[in-house]
C-alpha positions in Angstrom: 0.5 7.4 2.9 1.7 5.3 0.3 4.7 6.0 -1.6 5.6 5.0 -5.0 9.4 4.3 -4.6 9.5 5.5 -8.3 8.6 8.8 -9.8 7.2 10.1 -7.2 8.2 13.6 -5.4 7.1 15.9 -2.1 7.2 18.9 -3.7 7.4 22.6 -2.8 4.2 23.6 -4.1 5.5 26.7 -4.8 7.5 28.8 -7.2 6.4 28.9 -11.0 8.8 30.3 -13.7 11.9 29.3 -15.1 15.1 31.1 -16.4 14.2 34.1 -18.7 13.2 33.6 -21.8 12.6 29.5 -20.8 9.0 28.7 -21.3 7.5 27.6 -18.1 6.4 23.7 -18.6 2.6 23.5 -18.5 0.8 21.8 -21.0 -2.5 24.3 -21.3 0.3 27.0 -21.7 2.3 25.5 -24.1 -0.1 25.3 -26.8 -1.2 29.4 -25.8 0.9 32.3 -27.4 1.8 35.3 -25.1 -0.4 37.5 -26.1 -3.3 35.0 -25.0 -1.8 34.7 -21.9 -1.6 38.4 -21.5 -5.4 38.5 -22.2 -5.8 35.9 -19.3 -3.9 37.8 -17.3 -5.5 41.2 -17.9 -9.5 39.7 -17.5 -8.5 38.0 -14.4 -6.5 41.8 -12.8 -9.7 43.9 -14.3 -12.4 41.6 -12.8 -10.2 41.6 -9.2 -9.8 45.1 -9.0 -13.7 45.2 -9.3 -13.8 42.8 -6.2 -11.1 45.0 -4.2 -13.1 48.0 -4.5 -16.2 46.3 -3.0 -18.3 47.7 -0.2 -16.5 46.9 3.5 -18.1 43.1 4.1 -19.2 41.8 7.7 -17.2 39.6 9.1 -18.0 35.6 8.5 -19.1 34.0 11.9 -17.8 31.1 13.3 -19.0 27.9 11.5 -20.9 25.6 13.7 -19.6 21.5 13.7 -21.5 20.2 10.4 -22.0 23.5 8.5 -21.5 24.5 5.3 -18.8 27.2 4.2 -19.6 30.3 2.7 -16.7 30.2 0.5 -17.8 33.1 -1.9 -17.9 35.6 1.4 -14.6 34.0 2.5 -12.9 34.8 -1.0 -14.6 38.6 -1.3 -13.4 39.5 2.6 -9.7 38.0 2.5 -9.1 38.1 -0.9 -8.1 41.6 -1.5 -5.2 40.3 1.4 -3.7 37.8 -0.4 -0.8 38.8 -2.8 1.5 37.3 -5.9 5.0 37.4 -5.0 7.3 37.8 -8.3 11.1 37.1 -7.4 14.0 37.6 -9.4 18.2 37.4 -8.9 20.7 35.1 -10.5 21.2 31.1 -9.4 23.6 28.5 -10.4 22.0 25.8 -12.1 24.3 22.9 -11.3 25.8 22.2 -7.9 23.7 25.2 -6.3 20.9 22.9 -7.4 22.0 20.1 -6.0 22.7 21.6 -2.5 19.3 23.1 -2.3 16.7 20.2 -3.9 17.3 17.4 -5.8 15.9 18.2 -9.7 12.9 17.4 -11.9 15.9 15.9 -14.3 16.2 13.3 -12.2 12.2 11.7 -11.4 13.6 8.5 -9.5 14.0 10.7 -6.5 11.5 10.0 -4.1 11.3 13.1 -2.2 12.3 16.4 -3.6 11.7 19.5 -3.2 9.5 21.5 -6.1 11.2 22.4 -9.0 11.6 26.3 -8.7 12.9 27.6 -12.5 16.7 26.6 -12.6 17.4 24.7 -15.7 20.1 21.9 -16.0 21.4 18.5 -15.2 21.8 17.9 -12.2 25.2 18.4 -10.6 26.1 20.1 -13.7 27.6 23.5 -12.8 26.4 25.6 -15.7 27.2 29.2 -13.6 24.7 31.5 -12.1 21.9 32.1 -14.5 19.1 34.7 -14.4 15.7 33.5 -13.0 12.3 34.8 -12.6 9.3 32.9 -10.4 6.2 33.4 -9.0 4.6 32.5 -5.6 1.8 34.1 -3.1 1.6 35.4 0.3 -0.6 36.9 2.8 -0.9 40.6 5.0 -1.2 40.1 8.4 -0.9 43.6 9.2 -1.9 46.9 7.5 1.3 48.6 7.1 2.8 46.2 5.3 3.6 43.0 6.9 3.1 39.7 4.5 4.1 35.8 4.8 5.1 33.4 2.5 7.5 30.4 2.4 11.1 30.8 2.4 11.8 28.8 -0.4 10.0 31.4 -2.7 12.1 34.3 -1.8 15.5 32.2 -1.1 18.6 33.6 -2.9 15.9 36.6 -4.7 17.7 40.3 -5.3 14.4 41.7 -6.2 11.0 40.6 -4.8 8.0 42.5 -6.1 4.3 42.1 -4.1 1.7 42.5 -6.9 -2.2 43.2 -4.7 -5.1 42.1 -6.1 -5.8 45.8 -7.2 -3.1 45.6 -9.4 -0.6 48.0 -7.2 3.1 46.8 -7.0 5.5 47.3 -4.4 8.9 46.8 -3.9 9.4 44.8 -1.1 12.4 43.9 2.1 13.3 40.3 3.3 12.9 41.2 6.9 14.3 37.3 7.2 13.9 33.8 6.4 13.4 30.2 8.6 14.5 27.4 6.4 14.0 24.9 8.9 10.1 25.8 9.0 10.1 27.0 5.4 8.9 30.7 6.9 9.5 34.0 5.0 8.8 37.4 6.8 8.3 40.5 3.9 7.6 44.6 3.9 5.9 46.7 2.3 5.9 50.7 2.7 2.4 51.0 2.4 -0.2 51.7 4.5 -4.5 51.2 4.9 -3.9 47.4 3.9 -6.3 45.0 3.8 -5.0 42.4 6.3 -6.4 38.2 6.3 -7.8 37.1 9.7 -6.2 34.7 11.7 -7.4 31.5 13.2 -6.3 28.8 15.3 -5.2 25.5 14.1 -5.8 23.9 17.5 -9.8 23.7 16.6 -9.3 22.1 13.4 -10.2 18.6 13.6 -9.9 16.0 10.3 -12.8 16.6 7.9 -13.3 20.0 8.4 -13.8 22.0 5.1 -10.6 24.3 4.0 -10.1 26.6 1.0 -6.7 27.5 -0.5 -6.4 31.2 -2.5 -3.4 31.6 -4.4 -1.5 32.0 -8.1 -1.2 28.8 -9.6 1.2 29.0 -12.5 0.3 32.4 -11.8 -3.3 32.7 -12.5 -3.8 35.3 -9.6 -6.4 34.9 -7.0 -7.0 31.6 -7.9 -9.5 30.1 -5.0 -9.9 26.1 -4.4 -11.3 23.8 -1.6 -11.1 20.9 0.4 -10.7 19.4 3.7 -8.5 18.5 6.0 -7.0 15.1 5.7 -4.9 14.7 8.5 -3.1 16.8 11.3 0.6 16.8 13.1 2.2 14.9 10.1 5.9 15.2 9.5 7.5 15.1 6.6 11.1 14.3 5.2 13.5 16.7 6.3 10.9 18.6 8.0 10.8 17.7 11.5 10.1 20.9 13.0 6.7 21.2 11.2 3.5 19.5 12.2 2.0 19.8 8.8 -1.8 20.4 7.7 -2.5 17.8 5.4 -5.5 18.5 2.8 -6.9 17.5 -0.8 -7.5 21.4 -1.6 -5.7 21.8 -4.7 -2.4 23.6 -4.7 0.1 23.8 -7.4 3.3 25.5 -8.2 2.6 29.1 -7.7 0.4 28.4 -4.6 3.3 28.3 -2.2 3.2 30.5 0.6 -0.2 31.0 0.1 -3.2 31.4 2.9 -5.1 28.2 4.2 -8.8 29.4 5.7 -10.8 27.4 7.7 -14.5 27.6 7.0 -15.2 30.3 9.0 -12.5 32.7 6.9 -9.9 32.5 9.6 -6.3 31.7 7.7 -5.0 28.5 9.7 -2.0 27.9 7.7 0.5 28.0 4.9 0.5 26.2 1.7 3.7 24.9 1.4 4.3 21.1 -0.1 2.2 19.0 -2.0 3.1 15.1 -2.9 3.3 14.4 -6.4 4.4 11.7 -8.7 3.8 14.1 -12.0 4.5 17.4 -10.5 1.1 18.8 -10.3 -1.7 18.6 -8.0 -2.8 14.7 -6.7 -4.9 14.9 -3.6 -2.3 16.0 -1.0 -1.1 19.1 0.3 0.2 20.0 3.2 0.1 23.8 5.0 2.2 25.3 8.0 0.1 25.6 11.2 -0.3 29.7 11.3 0.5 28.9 15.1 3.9 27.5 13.6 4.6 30.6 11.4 3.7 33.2 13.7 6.8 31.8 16.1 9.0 32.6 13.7 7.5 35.6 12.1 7.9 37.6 16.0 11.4 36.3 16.0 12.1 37.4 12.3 10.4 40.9 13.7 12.5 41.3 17.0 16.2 40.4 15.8 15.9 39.3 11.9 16.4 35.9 12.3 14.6 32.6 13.7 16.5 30.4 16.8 15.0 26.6 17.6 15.7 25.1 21.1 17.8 21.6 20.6 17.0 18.7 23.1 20.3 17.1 22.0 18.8 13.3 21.4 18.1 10.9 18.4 14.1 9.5 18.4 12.7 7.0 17.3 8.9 5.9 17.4 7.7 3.1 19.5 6.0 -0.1 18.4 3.9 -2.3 20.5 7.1 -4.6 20.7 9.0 -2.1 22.1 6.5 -0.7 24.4 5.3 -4.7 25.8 9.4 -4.6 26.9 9.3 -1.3 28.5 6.0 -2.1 30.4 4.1 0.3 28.4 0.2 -0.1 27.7 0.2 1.8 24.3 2.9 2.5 22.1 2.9 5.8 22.6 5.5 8.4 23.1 9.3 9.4 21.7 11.7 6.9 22.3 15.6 8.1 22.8 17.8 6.2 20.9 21.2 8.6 21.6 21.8 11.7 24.1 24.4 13.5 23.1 27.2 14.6 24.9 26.7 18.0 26.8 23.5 18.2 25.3 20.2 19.8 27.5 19.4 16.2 27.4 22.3 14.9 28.9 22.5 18.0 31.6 19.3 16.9 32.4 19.8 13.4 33.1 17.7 12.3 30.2 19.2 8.7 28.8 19.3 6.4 26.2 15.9 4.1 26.6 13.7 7.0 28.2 10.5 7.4 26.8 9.5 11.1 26.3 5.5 10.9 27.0 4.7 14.6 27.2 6.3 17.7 26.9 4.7 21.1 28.8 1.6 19.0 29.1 1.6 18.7 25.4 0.6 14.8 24.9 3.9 13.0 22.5 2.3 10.5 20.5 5.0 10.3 17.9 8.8 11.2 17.8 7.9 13.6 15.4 5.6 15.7 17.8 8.4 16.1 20.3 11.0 17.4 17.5 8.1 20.0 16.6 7.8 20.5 20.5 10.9 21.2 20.9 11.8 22.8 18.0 9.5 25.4 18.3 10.9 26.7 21.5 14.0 29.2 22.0 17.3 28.0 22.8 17.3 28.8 26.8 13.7 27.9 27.6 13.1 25.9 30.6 10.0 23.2 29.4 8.8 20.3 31.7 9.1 16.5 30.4 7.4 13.2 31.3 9.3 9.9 30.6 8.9 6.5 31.1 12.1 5.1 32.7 11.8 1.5 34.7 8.5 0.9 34.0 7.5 4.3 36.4 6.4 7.9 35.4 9.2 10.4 36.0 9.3 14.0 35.1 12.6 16.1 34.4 12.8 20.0 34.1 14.9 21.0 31.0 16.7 24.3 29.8 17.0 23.7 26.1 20.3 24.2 24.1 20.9 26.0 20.9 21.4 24.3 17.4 24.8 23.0 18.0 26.2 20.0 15.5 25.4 16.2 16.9 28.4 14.8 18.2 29.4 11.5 15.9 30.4 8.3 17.3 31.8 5.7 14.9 32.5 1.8 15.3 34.5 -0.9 14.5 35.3 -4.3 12.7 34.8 -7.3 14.2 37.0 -10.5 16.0 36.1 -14.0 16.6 33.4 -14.6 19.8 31.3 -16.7 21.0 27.3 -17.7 20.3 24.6 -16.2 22.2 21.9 -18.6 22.9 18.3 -17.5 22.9 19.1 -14.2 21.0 21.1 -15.0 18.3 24.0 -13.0 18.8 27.6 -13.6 18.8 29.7 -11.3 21.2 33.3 -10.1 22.2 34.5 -6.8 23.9 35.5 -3.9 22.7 39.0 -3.5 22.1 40.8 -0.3 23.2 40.5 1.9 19.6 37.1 0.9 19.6 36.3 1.8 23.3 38.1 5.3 22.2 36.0 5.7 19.4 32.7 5.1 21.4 33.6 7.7 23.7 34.5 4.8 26.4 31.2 4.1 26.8 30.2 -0.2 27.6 29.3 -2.8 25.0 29.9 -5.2 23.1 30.9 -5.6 19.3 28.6 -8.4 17.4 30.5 -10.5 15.3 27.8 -12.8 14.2 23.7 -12.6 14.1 21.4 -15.5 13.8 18.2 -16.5 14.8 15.2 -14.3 16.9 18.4 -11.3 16.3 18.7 -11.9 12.8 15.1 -11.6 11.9 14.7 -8.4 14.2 17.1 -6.6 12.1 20.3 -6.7 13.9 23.9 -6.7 12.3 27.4 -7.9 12.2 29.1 -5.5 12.9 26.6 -3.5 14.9 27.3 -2.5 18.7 25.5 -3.7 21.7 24.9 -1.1 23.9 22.9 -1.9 26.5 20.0 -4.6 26.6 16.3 -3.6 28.4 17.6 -0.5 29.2 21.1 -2.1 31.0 24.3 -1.3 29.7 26.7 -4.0 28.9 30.1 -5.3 29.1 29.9 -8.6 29.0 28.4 -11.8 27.4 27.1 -12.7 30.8 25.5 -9.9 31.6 23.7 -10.2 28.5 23.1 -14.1 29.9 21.9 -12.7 32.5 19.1 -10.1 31.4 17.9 -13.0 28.8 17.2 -15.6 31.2 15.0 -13.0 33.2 13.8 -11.4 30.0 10.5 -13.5 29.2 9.8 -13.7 25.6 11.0 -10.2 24.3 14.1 -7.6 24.7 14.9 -4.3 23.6 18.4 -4.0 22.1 20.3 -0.3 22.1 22.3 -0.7 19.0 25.1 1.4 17.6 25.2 1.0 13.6 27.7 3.8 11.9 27.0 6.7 13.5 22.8 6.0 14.5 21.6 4.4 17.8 18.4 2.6 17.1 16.5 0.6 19.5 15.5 -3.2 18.4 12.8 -5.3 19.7 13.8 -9.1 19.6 11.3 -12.0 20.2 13.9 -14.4 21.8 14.1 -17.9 20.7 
């Protein structure tokens, strides 16, 4: 995916509206007077209450590989299930702003999240303000159960559920899962009609999708596509393997169902990538899998729990996996364990590559955050690494969410050049042993050469070189001259741990 390092936004797709009496800024409804938009409104409820009321339809049957979608039976069976969700409460427009999403005022952003009705500059605190907006949701049950996306309901005093035959209810926050973006509602009602659900598992890239929802709240608004790609993660959403597709969603589809083309809902609509704000050929949906996880959780205790790991990732290259003895580059490379973390209980280290998790496949660091996200703090999972060029596996009891533990280091003294790899070295002095926790290495006070062009730092820390910790400059000698023609460096920079591949001179 290609992104514009200007202009350009991942976007909520989610909550229309703006602070009362602000109109909301479409152009098709800025050049249409409220009355107009009422008559919209009131064809679009008259003709869906007609559909709600329609005979009890069979259900679709699985879609064979190749076939084509019967959308309109997909849209008359779930339909009547999927509802507008109105919100309203009182936000600060300034520094609330801020903390949540960065603004539409500022476009040079190149990831934010969808602007949801505040008005103001950013990081200007104008006090709290009413707001109103508008996003969808789903019934998964028939006395009352729905899902949407958290950030349609976040910081709401009243949330109204509007059905498709025009009834309104008044409805609870049973909870809400920012990490995942997951939003559990009630209704008191009963004899609902409820979506089906389907299992994201079977969907493979090209298969057809369609999206219902309330774009800039036209309700019950239906629109297709296919699926683009599966597992990707996105920028500050680590937990969430996301469904990326071209079916158009807008602000007001957010929290929306995602059917497959046999009518079975397979995810959320939650984020689309924009550079104007609106609609440009990807969107991305929460696996159903994903949101069901948290929805039982939400359910039993009224909250959502994530099992933490306790490590920094990063993903391999084919450099990096030619120095581990790795065929592909596949897998979650661990960068940092921190310190009384599951990882480090379980004798996970620094330089382990995490290959598969439960007999899940990692192919990228971002499936093993999912992975292991996912799970509840206390749950014992299996892992297969890579360590010394041999398959190993580990047993693991995650952890809870507890803050990283940060590491800092220091300024540099005079040393001494590193031959092949570019580096000048000199140990650690005692404040900056102390503030590494006393663990080994070395402070670089100079890179040139094979180092230079890999990305290392003055400044940086050497930690450990192919996977062996150091504390000296021979011992760096020493793992060069055996080395071939490439090395994996474990750097400290600030408070990160990244591993470098360097092509030695």
């Amino acid at each position: 995916m290609t992104i514009t390092p200007l202009n350009a936004a991942l976007l909520a797709a989610g909550l229309t509206g703006g602070v009362i009496a602000i109109a909301l800024n479409a152009p098709q409804f800025q050049q249409t007077d409220a009355a107009a938009k009422q008559t919209i409104t009131q064809s679009a409820n008259d003709a869906l209450a007609q559909t709600a009321v329609m005979p009890q339809i069979a259900p679709i049957p699985a879609l064979a590989a190749g076939a084509v979608p019967d959308f309109r039976a997909i849209v008359k069976q779930a339909g009547p299930a999927v509802v507008g969700v109105t919100v309203e409460g009182m936000r600060r427009a300034g520094h609330e702003e801020q903390d949540e999403s960065d603004s539409v005022a500022e476009p040079q952003a190149p990831f934010s999240p969808f602007f949801r009705g505040q008005p103001g500059q950013r990081g200007r605190d104008q006090g709290a303000q009413p707001f109103r907006g508008q996003g969808s949701g789903f019934i998964i049950s028939s006395d009352g159960l729905i899902l949407t996306n958290a950030h349609v309901v976040n910081g709401a005093k009243e949330v109204t559920i509007k059905l498709s035959d025009r009834r309104e209810f008044a409805a609870k926050v049973l909870g809400i899962d920012k990490a995942t973006d997951i939003a559990v509602l009630r209704i008191q009602a009963n004899d609902l009609p409820t979506v089906r659900l389907g299992d994201p598992r079977q969907l493979e890239v090209g298969d057809p999708v369609l999206a219902i929802g309330a774009p800039f709240g036209l309700e019950q608004t239906a629109t297709q596509g296919i699926v683009s790609a599966k597992g990707r993660s996105l920028p500050n959403d680590a937990l969430v393997p996301f469904i990326q597709t071209d079916a158009a969603v807008n602000p007001g589809n957010s929290g929306g169902p995602l059917f497959d083309g046999s009518g079975g809902v397979i995810g959320i609509n939650s984020q689309i990538y924009s550079q104007s704000g609106g609609y440009q050929g990807l969107s991305f949906a929460i696996p159903i899998n994903v949101a069901l996880k948290i929805k039982d959780q939400i359910v039993a205790t009224g909250r959502a729990q994530h099992g933490r790991l306790g490590v920094n990732v990063q993903d391999l290259n084919q450099s990096l996996a030619d120095s581990f003895g790795m065929a592909r580059p596949d897998g979650a490379l661990i960068a940092q364990v921190m310190p009384n973390s599951a990882a480090a209980k379980a004798g996970l280290k620094p330089g382990d590559v995490v290959t598969d998790v439960d007999g899940e496949p990692v192919v990228r660091s971002g499936a093993l955050s999912s992975l292991i996200g996912l799970s509840a703090p206390g749950d014992k999972i299996k892992l297969k690494i890579w360590r010394d060029r041999t398959a190993q596996t580990l047993d693991v009891e995650l952890g809870g969410a507890e803050a990283d533990a940060r590491i800092a280091s220091s300024a540099k003294e005079p040393g001494a050049q590193q031959g092949r790899l570019g580096l000048a070295l000199r140990p650690l002095n005692k404040d900056e042993n102390r503030a590494l926790g006393g663990a080994p290495g070395l402070l670089i006070e100079d890179a040139a050469g094979p180092a230079a062009r890999a990305g290392v730092n003055a400044g940086d820390v050497l930690l450990a070189i192919n996977g062996r910790p150091v504390q000296s400059a021979e011992q760096v000698r020493e793992v060069v001259a055996k080395a071939g023609n490439l090395v994996a460096l474990l750097i400290q920079r600030g408070e990160n741990k990244i591993f470098v591949p360097v092509k030695l001179g």
